[in-house]
C-alpha positions in Angstrom: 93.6 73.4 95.1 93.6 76.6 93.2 93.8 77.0 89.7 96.5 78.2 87.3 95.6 81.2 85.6 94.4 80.7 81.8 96.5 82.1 78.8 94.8 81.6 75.5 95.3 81.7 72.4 98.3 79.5 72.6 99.8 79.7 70.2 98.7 82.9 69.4 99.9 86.0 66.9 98.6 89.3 67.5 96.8 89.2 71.3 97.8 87.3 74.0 94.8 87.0 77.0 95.5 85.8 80.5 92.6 85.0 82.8 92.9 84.3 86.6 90.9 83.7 89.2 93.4 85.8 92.1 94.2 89.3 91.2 97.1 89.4 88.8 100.1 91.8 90.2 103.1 91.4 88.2 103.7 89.3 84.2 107.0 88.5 82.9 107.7 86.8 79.6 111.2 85.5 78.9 112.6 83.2 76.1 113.5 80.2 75.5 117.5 81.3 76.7 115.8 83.2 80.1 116.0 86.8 78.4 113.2 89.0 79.7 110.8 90.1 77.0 108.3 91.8 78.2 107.4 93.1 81.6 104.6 94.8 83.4 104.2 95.1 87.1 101.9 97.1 89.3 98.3 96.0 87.9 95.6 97.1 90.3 94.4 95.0 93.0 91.4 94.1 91.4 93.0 93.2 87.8 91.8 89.3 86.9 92.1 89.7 82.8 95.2 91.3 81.2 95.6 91.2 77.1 99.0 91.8 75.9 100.0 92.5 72.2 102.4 90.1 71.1 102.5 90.9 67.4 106.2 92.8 67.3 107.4 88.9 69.6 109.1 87.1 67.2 107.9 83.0 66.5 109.0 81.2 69.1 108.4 79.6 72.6 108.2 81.9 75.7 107.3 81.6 79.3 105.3 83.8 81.0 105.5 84.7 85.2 102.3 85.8 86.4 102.4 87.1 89.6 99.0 86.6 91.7 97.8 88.8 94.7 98.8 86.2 97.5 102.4 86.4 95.9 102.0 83.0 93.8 104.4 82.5 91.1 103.1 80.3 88.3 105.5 80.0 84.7 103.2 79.1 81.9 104.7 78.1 78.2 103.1 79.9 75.5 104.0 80.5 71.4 104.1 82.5 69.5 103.4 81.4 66.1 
């Protein structure tokens, strides 16, 4: 069984971290009514960690895509306090 990537701090204010053990491709991060928020495709191949300033996101609760290198879609909930 693999496992989900990690996002941490959650809830977090400034930095947002996301940790996975497949190559991260592709993270989207939509609201709470399914507007996208943030997007940022075409990491490298070789990209496992990715930090993401969420200090202009407004408090709330979002979801985040992350995209792995074997095309595995997993939605994590995050907030932002």
């Amino acid at each position: 069984m693999e496992k989900k990537p990690i996002v941490f701090p959650n809830p977090s204010n400034e930095m947002l971290n996301i940790i996975s053990d497949k190559s991260i491709i592709h993270i989207s991060i939509y609201n709470l009514h399914g507007q996208l928020v943030y997007k940022k495709p075409s990491f490298n191949s070789q990209t496992k960690k990715v930090s993401i300033p969420v200090i202009a996101f407004p408090p709330a609760i979002y979801f985040i895509h992350i995209e792995d290198i074997n095309q595995r879609h997993t939605p994590i909930k995050w907030t932002k306090h």
